[in-house]
TORVEX-717698 format. One record per atom (N, C-alpha, C): residue in one letter; x, y, z. Coordinates in steps of 0.1 Angstrom, whole numbers, plus 5000, padded with zeros to 4 digits. Example, Ala and Ser with C-alpha at 12.3 -4.5 7.8 and 13.67 -1.06 7.14 Angstrom:
BEGIN
A513249435078/A512349555078/A513249675078/S512849785071/S513749895071/S512950005079/
# end
This chain:
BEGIN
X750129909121/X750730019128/X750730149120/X751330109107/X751030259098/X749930309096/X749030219096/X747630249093/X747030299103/X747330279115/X746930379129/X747330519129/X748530529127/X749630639125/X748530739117/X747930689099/X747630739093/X746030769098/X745630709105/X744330739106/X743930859120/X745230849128/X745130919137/X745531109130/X746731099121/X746831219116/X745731249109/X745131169102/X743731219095/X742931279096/X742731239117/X741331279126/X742031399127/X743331439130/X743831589135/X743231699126/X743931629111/X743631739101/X742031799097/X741631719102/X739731709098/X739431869115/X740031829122/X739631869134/X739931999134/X741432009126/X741932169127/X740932239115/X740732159106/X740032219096/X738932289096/X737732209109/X736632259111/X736532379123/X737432319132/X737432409143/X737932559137/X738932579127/X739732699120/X738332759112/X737632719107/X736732769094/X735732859106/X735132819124/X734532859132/X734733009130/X736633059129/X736733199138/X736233219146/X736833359149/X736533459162/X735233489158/X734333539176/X732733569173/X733033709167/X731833819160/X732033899156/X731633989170/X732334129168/X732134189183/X730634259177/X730134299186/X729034379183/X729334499185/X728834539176/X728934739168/X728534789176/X727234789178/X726534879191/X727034879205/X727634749208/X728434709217/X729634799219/X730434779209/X731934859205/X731335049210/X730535079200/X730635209201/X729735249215/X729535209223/X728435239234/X729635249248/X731135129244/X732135099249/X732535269253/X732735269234/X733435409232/X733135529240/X731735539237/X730735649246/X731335679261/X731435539268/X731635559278/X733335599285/X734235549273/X735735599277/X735235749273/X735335779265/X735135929262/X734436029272/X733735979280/X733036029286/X733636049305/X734335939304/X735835919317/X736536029314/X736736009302/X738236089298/X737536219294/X737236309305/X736536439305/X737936569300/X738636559307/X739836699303/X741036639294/X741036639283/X742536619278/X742236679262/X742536649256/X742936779247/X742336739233/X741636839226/X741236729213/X741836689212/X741436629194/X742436609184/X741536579169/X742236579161/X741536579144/X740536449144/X740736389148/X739836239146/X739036249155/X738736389167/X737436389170/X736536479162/X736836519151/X735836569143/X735336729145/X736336789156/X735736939165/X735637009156/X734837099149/X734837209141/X733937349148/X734537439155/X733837539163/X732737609157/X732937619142/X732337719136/X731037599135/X731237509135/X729537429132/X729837329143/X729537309157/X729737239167/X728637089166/X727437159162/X726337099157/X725937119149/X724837029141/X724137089128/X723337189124/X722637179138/X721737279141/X721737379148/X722437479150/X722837549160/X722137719156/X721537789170/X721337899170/X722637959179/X722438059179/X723038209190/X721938249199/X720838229197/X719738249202/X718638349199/X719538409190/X718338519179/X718038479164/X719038369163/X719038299149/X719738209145/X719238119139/X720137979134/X721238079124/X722538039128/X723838049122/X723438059107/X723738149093/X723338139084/X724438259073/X723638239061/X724338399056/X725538289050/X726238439048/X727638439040/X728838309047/X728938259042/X730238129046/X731838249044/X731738269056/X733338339056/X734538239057/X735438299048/X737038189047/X737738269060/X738338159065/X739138159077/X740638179070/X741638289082/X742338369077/X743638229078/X744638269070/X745438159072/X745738109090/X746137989094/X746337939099/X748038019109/X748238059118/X749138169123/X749738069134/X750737969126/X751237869134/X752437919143/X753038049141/X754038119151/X753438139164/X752138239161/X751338279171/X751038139183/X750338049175/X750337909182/X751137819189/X752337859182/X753437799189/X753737879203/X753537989203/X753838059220/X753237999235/X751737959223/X751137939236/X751537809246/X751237829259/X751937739269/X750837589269/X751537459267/X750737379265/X750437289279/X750837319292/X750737299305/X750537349315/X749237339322/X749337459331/X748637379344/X748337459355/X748037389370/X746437459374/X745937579362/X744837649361/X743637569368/X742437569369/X741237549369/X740337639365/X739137619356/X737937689352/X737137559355/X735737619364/X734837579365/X733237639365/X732537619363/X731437629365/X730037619357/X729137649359/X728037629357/X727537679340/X726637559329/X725737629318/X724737589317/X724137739312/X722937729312/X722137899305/X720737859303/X720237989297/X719238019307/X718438129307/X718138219320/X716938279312/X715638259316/X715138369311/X714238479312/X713338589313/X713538699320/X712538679335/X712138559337/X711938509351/X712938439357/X714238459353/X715438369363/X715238259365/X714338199352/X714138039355/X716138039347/X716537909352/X717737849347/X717337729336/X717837699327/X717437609320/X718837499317/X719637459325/X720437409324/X721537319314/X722137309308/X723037239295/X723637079303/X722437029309/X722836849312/X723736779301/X724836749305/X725936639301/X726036689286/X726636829287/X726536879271/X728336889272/X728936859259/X730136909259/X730937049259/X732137119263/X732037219265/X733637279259/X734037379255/X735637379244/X736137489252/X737237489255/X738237599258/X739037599246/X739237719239/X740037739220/X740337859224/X741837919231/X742537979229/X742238079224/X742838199224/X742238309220/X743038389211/X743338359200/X744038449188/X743638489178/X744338539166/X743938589158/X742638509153/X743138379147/X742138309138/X741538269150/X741338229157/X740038219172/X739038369169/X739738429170/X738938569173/X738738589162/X738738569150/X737838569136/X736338529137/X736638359143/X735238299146/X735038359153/X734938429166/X733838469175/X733338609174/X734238679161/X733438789156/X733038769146/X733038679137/X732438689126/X731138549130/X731538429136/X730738349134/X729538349144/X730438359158/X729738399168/X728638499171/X729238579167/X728638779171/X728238769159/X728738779149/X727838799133/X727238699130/X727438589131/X725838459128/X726638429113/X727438409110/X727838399097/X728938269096/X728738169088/X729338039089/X730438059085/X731537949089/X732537989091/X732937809074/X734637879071/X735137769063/X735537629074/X736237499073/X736337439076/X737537459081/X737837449096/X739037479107/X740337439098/X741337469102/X742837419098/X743237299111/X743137169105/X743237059113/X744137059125/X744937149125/X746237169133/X745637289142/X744337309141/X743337409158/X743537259166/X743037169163/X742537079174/X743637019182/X745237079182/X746037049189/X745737129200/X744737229200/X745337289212/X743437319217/X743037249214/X741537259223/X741637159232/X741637189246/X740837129255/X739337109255/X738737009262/X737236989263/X736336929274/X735336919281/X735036869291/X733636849290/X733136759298/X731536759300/X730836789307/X729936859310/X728636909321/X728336759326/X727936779343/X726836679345/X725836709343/X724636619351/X723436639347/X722836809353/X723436879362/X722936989367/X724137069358/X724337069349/X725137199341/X726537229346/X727137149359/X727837199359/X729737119353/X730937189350/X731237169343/X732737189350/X733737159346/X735337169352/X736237129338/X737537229340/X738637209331/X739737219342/X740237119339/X741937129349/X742837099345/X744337169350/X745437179341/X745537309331/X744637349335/X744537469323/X745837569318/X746737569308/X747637649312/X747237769312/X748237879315/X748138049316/X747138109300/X746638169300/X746538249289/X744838289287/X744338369277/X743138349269/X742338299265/X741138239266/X740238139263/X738938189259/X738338129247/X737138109245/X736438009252/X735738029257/X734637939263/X733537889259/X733337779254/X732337749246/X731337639249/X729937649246/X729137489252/X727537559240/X727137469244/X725637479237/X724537399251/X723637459245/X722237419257/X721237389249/X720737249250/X719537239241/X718237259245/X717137329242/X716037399245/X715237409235/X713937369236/X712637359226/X711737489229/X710637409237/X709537539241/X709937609250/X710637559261/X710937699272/X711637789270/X712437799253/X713237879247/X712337969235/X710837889233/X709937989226/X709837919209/X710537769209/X711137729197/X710137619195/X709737589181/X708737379184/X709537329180/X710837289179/X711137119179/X712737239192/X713837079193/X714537129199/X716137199189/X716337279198/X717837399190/X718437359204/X719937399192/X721337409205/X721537509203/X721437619211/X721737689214/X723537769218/X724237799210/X725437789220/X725937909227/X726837919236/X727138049239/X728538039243/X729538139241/X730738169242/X730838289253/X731938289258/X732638409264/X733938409267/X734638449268/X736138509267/X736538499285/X737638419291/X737938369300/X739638399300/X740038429316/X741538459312/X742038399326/X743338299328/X743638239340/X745138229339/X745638239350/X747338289355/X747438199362/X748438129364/X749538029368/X748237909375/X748037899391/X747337779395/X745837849400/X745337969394/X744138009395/X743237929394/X741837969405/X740837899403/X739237979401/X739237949382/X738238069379/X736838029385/X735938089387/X734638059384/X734038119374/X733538059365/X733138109352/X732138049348/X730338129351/X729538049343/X729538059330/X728737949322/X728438009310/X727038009303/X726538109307/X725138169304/X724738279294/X723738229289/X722938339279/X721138399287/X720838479284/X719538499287/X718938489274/X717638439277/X716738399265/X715638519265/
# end
C-alpha cells in the first residue's frame, strides 16, 4: 500500500516538473507591435503624452518646409512657461476638420494619406518654434517633456482628410507633413510639413485645410 502511495506521488512530481519547465508560448514581436499600430491608430483624438516620443521641432528625420530640409543653427528653446500653460482650458466641445495636402501651380492636389497630424497650442515657447523652426528652417533644442501634456493628435485617411474633436477654446498650431518624391521636383521621398495658426470658441465647427503650394 505504501508503495503505491509512493509511486503514485512520484508520477505527480515527474509530471509537474516537465509540464512547468514547457512555460508560456513566447508572443510574437511583430505580432505585439502590428497589435499596437492598430490601437493607436483607433485611438485617433486624445492627447499625447512623453512615451509617444512627439518632438515638433523634428517630427521626422527628414523633414523639409519645402524650400529646404530644416538645417543651420540648433536654437535653445526658451524656458518652459508652465503659468502660461496652466491657463489653458483642457476641455472643450470644438471641432477642426479638414483636408492635407500640397498643391502645385497646376492645382494638382497631392494629398497627406493616413499621415499624422498635431494641434500644439499657441504660446510663447510654441511660437518660438514656428518662428524660428518653422519660418526660419532652423532646428530646434529638445521639447520640455511637460509640451506633450497638452498636444492633441489625429490621423488623415487615405484621401487627406483629417478631424480633431473636443477641441477646447483657444489658439492652435496646426501641424501635419505630406510625403512627396518627384511630383514635388525631389529623387527620393521628403516630408514635407506644413503649419498654420487655427483659432476655435466654445462648440465651433472649423474648416481648416492644411496646405502648402509647391
Amino acid at each position: 500500500m505504501l508503495k503505491n502511495i509512493f509511486m503514485v506521488t512520484m508520477i505527480s512530481a515527474l509530471i509537474s516538473l516537465f509540464t512547468g519547465c514547457v512555460g508560456q508560448p513566447k508572443v510574437n514581436e511583430h505580432q505585439s507591435q502590428s497589435d499596437s499600430a492598430v490601437l493607436w491608430d483607433e485611438n485617433k483624438n486624445i492627447d499625447a503624452d512623453e512615451n509617444d516620443n512627439v518632438d515638433v521641432s523634428d517630427l521626422d528625420k527628414e523633414v523639409t518646409t519645402g524650400d529646404g530640409t530644416i538645417a543651420g543653427e540648433t536654437i535653445a528653446r526658451i524656458p518652459f512657461p508652465v503659468e502660461e500653460y496652466s491657463r489653458l482650458e483642457r476641455s472643450g466641445k470644438g471641432t477642426i476638420q479638414g483636408t492635407i495636402y500640397l498643391q502645385d501651380a497646376y492645382g494638382t492636389k497631392i494629398v497627406g494619406a493616413k499621415r499624422r497630424l498635431y494641434l500644439n497650442p499657441v504660446t510663447s515657447y510654441s511660437r518660438q518654434w514656428y518662428e524660428k523652426s518653422y519660418i526660419g528652417g532652423n532646428k530646434m533644442g529638445k521639447a520640455d517633456s511637460r509640451l506633450f501634456n497638452y498636444l492633441r493628435f489625429t490621423s488623415s485617411d487615405e484621401n487627406g482628410a483629417f478631424a480633431f474633436y473636443g477641441v477646447p477654446s483657444g489658439r492652435y498650431y496646426l501641424i501635419g507633413t505630406v510625403n512627396c518624391a518627384a511630383k514635388c521636383g525631389y529623387g527620393e521621398n521628403r516630408n514635407i510639413r506644413i503649419a498654420t495658426e487655427v483659432f476655435i470658441n466654445g462648440n465651433q465647427v472649423i474648416e481648416q485645410d492644411l496646405s502648402k503650394g509647391i
